[in-house]
C-alpha positions in Angstrom: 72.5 -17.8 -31.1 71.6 -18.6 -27.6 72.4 -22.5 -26.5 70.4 -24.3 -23.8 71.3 -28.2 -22.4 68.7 -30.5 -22.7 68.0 -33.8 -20.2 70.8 -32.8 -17.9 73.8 -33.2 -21.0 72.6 -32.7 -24.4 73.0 -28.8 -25.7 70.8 -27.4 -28.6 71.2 -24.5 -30.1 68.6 -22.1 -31.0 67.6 -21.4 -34.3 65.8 -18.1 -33.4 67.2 -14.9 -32.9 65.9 -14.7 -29.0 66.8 -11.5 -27.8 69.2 -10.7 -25.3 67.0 -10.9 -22.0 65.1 -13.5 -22.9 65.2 -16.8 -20.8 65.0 -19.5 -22.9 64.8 -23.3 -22.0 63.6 -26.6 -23.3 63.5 -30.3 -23.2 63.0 -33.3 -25.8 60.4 -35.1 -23.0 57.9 -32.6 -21.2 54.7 -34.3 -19.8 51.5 -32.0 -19.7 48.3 -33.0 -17.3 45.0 -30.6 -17.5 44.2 -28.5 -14.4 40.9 -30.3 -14.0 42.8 -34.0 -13.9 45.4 -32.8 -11.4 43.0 -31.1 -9.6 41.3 -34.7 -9.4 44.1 -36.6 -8.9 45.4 -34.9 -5.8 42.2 -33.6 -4.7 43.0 -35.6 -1.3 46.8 -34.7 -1.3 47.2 -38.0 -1.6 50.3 -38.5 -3.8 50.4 -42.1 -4.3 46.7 -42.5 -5.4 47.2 -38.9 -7.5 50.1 -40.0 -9.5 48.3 -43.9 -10.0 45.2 -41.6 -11.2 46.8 -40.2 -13.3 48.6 -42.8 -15.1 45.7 -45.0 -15.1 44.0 -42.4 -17.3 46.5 -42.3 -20.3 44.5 -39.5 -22.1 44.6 -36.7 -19.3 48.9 -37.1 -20.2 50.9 -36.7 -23.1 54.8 -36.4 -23.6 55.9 -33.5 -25.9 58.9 -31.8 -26.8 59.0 -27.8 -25.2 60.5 -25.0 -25.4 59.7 -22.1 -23.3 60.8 -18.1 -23.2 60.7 -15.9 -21.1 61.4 -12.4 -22.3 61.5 -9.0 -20.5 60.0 -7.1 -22.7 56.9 -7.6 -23.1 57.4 -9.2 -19.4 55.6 -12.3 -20.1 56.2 -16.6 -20.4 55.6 -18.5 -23.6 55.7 -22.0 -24.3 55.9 -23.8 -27.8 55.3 -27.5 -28.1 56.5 -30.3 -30.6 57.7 -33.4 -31.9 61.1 -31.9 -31.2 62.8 -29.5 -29.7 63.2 -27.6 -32.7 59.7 -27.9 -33.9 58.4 -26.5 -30.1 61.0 -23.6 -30.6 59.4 -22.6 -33.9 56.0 -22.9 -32.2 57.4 -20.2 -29.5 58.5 -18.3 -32.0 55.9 -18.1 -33.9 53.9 -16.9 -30.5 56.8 -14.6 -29.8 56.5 -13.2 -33.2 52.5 -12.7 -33.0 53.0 -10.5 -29.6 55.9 -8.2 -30.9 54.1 -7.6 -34.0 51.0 -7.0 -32.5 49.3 -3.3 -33.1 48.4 -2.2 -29.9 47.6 -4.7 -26.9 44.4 -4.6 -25.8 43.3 -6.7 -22.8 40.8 -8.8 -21.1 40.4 -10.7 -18.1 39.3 -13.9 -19.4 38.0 -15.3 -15.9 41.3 -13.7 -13.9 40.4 -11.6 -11.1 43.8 -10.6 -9.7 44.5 -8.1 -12.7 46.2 -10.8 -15.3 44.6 -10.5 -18.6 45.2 -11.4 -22.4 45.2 -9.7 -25.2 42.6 -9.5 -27.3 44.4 -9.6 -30.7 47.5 -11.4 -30.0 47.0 -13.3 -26.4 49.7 -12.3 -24.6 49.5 -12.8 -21.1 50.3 -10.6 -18.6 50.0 -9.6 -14.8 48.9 -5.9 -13.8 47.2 -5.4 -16.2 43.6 -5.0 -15.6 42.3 -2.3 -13.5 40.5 -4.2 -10.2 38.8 -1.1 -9.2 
């Protein structure tokens, strides 16, 4: 099983089977911000004011566990939250899972314009792969 350190020391081992060219990597203390609040908060590029923004409004951040893949094939990035690290692998796994399994991809731009798109029955995310023509 794959091992991956954690907040510069700590090591944790996988519990999945991630295969051979997959990236993985994870931490016990991620913070996550919306689009739309960082977009806000540095909307002047001002980094002082952004970050106080930001902190001031304690619902557009939370702290979370990760754990996030990267595999080759399909040629794509997956993330899994949690209370733990072990929990957000699970999550990514279970995502991981869904997209390997899936029957046939099918996709769909969602609001992308540069030719990323999602799959209809499984959402994986990929680039290339709707025809801008």
């Amino acid at each position: 099983m794959k091992k991956i350190k954690l907040n510069h020391a700590d090591e944790y081992e996988c519990k999945q089977d991630w295969p051979e060219d997959c990236f993985v990597q994870g931490g016990g203390d991620g913070i996550v911000v919306s689009k739309a609040d960082f977009d806000k908060a540095f909307s002047r590029l001002d980094m002082v004011r952004g970050v106080l923004r930001l902190i001031a409004k304690k619902s557009a951040i939370y702290h979370t566990a990760f754990f996030e893949a990267f595999p080759e094939s399909p040629d794509t990035f997956i993330r899994g939250e949690g209370k733990t690290v072990e929990e957000a692998e699970e999550n990514a796994w279970k995502q991981y899972t869904k997209i390997t399994q899936c029957p046939g991809h099918e996709f769909e731009a969602r609001g992308y314009k540069n030719g990323c798109g999602f799959c209809k029955r499984c959402d994986l995310f990929m680039a290339n792969v709707i025809d801008l023509t």
